[in-house]
N, C-alpha and C positions, 0 to 999 in steps of 0.2 A: 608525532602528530597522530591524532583519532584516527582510525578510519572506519565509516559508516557504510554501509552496504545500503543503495540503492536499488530495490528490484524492480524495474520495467516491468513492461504488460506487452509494449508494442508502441503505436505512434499516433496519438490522437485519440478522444473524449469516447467517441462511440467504439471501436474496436479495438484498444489496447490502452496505454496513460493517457491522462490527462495532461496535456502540454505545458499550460500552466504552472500546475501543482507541481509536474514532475522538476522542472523549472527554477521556483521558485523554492523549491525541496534542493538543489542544489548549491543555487545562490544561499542558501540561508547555511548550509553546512559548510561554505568556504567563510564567512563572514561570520562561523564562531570557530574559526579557528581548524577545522579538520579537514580531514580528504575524504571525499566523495568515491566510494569502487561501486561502480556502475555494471548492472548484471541483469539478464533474462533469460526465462525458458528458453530453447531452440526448439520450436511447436508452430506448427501451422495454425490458422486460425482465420474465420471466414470477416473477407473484407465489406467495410462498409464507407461506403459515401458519404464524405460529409456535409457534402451542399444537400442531398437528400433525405439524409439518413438510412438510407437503404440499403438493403447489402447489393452488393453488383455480383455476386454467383463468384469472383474469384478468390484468392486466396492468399495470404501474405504470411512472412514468418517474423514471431515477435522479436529473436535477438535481433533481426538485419532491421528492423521498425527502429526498434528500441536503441541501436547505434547510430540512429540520426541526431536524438537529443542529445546522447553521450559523447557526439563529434567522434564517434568512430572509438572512443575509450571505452569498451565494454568487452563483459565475459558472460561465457555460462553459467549458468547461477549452479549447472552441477558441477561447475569446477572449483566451486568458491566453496570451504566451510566455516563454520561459525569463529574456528580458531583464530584465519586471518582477522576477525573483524574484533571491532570495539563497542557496534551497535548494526543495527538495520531499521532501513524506513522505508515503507511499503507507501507510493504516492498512488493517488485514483484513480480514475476513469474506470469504464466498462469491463474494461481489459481485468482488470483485477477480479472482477465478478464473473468475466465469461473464460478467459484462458488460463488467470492463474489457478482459479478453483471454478464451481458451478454451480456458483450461489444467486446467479442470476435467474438460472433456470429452476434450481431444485431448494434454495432456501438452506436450512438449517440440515438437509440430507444431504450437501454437497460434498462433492470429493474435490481436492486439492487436486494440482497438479505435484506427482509423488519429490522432485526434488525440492520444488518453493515448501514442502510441509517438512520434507529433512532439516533444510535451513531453519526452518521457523522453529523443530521442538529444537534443533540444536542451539538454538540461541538462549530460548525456554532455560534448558536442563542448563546452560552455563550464565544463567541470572543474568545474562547482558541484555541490554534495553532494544524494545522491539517501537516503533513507530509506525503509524497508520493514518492515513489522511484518506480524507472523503468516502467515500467505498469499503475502500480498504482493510478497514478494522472488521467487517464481515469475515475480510477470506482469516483474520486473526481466529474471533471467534469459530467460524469454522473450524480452524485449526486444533486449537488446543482447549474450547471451550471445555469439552468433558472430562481432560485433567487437571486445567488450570482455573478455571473458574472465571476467567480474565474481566476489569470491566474497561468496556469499549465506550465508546458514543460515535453515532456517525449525522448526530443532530438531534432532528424531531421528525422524523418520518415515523410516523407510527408501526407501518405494517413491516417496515423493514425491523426496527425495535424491536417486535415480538420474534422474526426469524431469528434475529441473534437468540433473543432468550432461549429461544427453543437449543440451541449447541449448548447451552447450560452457560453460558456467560451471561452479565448482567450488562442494561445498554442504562446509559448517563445521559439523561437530556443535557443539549449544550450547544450555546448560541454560535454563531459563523466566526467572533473571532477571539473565542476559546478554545482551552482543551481538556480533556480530563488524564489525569496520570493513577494510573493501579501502581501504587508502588511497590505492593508487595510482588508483583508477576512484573515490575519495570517497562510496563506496554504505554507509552502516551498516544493519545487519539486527538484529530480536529476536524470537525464538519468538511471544512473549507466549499467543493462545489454542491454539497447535498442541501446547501443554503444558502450560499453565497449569490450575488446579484452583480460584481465586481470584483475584478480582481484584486480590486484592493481589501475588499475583505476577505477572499481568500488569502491573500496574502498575511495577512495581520495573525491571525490563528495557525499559519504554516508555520512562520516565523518564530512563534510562540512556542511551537511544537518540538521544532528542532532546536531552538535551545536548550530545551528541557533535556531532551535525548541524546545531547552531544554532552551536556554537565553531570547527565547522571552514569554516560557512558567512563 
């Protein structure tokens, strides 16, 4: 059986995954057939409200967030390397833009978090398929933009399209329930919430995505 690498952020849309995404990112890898290895930073990261949006001043850690959705099945992502896996898919929310990397704050100057970018050139240098939904494909291009050249899309946000360009990756406009595949760098991408209005059409493009990345895995 595949096994796919899952990275977390944390737990919830504004301060770590996207519940959904991450969700239906799971559903979709048992229903083509693979196993799901569920993995996060072990990193603090400032909490936010989500009846408000607000941050509340305290503090939460993303693996203990991030083994809520995994029902307690989860590791650190610096225990995991590219070996074990057969692919990885990096699901949305904020968390991806503020904990895994700091592409929320600084755009196209961001820094990774140093084991999620281990994992990621690791997978790179051994041609195994990388997956990125909503957000997501920023902290890619962040990553490996200015050796691999990668192409992403995280929809039709404009101003976000140009920070990708800016890491030397090129961004693919593309509607909530598409995806675009770089085949030569094996990286698929799908909008899902940077468009999406329901979750069924996030769904539709998730679903899409990870079959892609589980057949090419």
């Amino acid at each position: 059986m595949k096994k796919i690498g899952v990275v977390l952020s944390g737990c919830g849309v504004y301060d770590g995954s996207e519940i959904h995404e991450a969700v239906l990112t799971l559903l979709a890898i048992d229903r083509n057939g693979a196993e799901a290895v569920c993995m996060a930073p072990s990193m603090e990261f400032r909490e936010v409200n989500h009846l408000t949006s607000q941050e509340t001043g305290a503090t939460r850690n993303a693996l203990v967030e991030a083994a809520r959705i995994a029902r307690g099945k989860i590791r650190d992502v610096k225990d995991v390397s590219a070996a074990e896996l057969d692919a990885v898919i990096f699901p949305g929310g904020y968390g991806a833009a503020k904990n895994l990397c700091t592409f929320a704050e600084k755009g196209a100057a961001a820094t990774i978090n140093p084991e999620v970018a281990r994992l990621i050139r690791e997978m790179a240098v051994a041609k195994k398929p990388i997956g990125a939904i909503c957000i997501a494909p920023a902290l890619i291009a962040a990553t490996l933009g200015r050796d691999y050249k990668p192409k992403v899309t995280i929809g039709t946000d404009a101003g976000t399209a140009a920070a990708i360009t800016e890491t030397g990756s090129e961004h693919v406009s593309c509607p909530v329930a598409e995806f675009v595949v770089d085949r030569e760098n094996k990286i698929v991408t799908t909008p899902a919430y940077m468009l999406a209005n329901r979750i069924s059409e996030a769904a539709e493009g998730i679903e899409k995505a990870v079959k892609a990345v589980v057949e090419m895995a």
